[in-house]
C-alpha positions in Angstrom: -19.6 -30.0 16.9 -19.5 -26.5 16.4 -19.6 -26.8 12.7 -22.7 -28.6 13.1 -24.4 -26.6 15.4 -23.8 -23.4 13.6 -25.0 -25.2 10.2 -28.4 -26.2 11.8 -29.0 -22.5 13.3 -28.2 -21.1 10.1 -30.5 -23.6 8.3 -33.6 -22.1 10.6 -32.4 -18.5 10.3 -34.4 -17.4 7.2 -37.6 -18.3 8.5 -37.6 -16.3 11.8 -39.6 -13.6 12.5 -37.6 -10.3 12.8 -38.4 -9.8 16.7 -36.9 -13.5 16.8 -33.9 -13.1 14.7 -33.3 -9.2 16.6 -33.3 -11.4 19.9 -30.9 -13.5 18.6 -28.3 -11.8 16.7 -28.3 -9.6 20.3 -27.4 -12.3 22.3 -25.5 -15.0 20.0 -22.0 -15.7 20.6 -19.9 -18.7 19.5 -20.8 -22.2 20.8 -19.1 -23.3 24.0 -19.4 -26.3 26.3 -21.0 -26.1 29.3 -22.1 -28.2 32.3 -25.8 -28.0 33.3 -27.9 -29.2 36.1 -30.1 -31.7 34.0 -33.4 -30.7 36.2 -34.3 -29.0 39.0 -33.6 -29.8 42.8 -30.8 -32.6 41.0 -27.3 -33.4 41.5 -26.5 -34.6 38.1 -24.7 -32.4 35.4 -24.1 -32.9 31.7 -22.6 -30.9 28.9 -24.4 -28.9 26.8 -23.2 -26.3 23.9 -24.0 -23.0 24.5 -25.2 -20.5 21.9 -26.5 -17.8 23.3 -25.9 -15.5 26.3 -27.2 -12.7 28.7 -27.2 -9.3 27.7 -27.3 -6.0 29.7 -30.7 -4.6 29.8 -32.8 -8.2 28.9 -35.9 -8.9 29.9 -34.9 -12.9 29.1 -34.0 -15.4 32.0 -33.3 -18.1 29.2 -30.1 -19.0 26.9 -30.3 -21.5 24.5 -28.2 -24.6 24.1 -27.9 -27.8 21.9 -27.8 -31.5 23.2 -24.8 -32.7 20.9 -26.2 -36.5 22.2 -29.9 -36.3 20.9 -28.8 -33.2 18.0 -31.8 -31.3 19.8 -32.3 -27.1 21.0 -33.2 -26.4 24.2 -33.7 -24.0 27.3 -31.7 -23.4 30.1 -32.2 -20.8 32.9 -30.2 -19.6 36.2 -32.2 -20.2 39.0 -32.2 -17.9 42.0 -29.7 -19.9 43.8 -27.6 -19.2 41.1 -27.5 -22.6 39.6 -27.6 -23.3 36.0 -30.4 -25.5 35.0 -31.4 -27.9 31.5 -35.5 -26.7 31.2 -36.0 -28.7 28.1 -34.9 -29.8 24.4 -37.3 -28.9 21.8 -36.1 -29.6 18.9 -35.0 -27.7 16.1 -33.2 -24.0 16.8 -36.6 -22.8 15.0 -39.0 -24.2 17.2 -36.3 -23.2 20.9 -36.6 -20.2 20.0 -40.0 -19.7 19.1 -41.1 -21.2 22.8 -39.6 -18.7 24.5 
């Protein structure tokens, strides 16, 4: 799954905007598995690949991840509580990343 996921995000690379690809290259790091909350206010978790991360000093509340089931991008955020929460597939890595 890794493979994959780091094929597709490679495919969408070259046609990012340079404030897009500088956000990403800061805060990319190596697919992992997680579990998220699939909504909010839910009890129900499901794994998710991670691929990016917080940094010091971001103004960004989101991390992307990658729905290995429907091969989709999407958002995820930590809520105040501290839980970890799914806000949406989108699609391709081009267009996740471009919603933000």
């Amino acid at each position: 799954m890794r493979d994959l996921i780091i094929r597709l995000i490679d495919i969408d690379l070259v046609r990012l905007e340079e404030k897009y690809l500088n956000w990403f290259e800061g805060h990319r790091i190596d697919p992992v598995e997680v579990s998220l909350f699939t909504s909010f206010n839910c009890t129900e978790k499901r794994k998710y690949w991670l691929v990016t991360n917080h940094k010091k000093n971001s103004e960004s509340n989101y991390r992307i991840i990658f729905d290995g089931r429907e091969k989709k991008f999407g958002l995820e955020m930590e809520t105040e509580s501290g839980e970890n929460v799914m806000m949406g597939l989108y699609g391709s890595f081009f267009e996740t990343i471009r919603s933000m």
